[in-house]
C-alpha positions in Angstrom: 0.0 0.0 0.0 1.6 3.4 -1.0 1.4 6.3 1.6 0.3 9.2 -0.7 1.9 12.4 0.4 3.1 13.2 3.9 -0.4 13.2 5.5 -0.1 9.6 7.5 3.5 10.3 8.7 2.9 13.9 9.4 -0.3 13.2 11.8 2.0 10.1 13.7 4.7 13.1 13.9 2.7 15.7 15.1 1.4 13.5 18.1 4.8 12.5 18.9 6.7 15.8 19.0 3.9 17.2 21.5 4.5 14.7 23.8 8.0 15.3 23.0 7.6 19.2 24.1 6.0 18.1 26.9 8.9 15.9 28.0 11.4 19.0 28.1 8.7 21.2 29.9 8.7 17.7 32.2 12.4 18.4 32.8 12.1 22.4 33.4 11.1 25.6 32.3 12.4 26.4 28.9 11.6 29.2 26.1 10.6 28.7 23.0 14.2 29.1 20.6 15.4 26.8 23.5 12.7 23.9 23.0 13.3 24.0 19.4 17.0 23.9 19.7 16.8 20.8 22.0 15.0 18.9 19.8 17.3 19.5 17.2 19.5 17.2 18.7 16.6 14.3 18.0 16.4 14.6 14.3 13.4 13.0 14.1 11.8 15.3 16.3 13.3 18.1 15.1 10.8 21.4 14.4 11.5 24.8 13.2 10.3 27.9 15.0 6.9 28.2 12.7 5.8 25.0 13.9 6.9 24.9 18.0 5.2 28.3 18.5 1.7 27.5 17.3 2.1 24.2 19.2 3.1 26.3 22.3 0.1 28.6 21.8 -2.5 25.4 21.6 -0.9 23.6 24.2 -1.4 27.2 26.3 -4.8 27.6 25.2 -5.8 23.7 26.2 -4.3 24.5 30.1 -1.5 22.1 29.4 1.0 24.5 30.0 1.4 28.2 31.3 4.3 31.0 30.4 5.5 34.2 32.0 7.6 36.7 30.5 11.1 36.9 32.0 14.3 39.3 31.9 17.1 37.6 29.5 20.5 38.3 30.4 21.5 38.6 27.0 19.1 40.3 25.1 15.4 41.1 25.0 12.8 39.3 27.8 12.0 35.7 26.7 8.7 34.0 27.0 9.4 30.7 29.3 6.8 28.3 29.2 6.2 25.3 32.0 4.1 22.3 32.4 0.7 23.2 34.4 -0.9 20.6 36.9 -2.8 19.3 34.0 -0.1 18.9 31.5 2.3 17.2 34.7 -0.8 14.8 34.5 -1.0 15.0 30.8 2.7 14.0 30.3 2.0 10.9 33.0 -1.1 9.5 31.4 0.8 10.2 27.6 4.2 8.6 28.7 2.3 5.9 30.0 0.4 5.2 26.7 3.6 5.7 24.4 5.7 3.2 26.5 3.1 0.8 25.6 2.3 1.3 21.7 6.2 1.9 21.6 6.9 -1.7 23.1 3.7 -2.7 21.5 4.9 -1.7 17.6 8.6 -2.6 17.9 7.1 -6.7 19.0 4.7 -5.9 16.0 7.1 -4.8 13.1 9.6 -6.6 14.1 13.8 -6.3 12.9 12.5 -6.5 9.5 10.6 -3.6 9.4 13.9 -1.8 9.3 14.8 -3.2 6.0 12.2 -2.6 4.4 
């Protein structure tokens, strides 16, 4: 079965790099330029500014997490963003559910999947 487009891979992606987001805000505060040059470092998950702020702005509007302006010592304030009560609980319940379709997938696709 062909995939046409990105459309399939794009909706598994964008599912993944929220939770992802919400994994650094799990770890600390962070601003936005920051978020998106930590996930750099996982290529897959890698996102460029046009798409981490938009995400940041839904995930603020849904209560998942909350920002406050703060003073940068290099340079103009800088919007720092944290996980809420609900997205602390959010980031349980998700990491819970990925662990599972994560161990869930790899039993299902199996080495060969790789190589395919």
């Amino acid at each position: 079965m062909a995939i046409e487009g990105e459309a399939i891979p794009s909706q598994l992606r964008k599912g993944v790099v929220e939770l992802a987001v919400l994994a650094l805000l799990h770890r600390g505060e962070a601003y936005g330029a920051e978020i998106v040059d930590r996930l750099v470092q996982y290529p897959g998950l890698a996102i460029s500014a046009g798409t981490a702020y938009p995400l940041l702005n839904r995930l603020k509007k849904t209560g998942l997490i909350t920002s406050e302006w703060q003073e940068s010592p290099v340079g103009p304030p800088r919007k720092y963003y944290r996980l809420s009560p609900a997205g602390e609980r959010a980031f349980v319940a998700m990491t819970k559910v990925w662990t599972a379709m994560s161990a869930d997938m790899t039993d299902l696709l199996g080495k060969d999947a790789t190589h395919a």
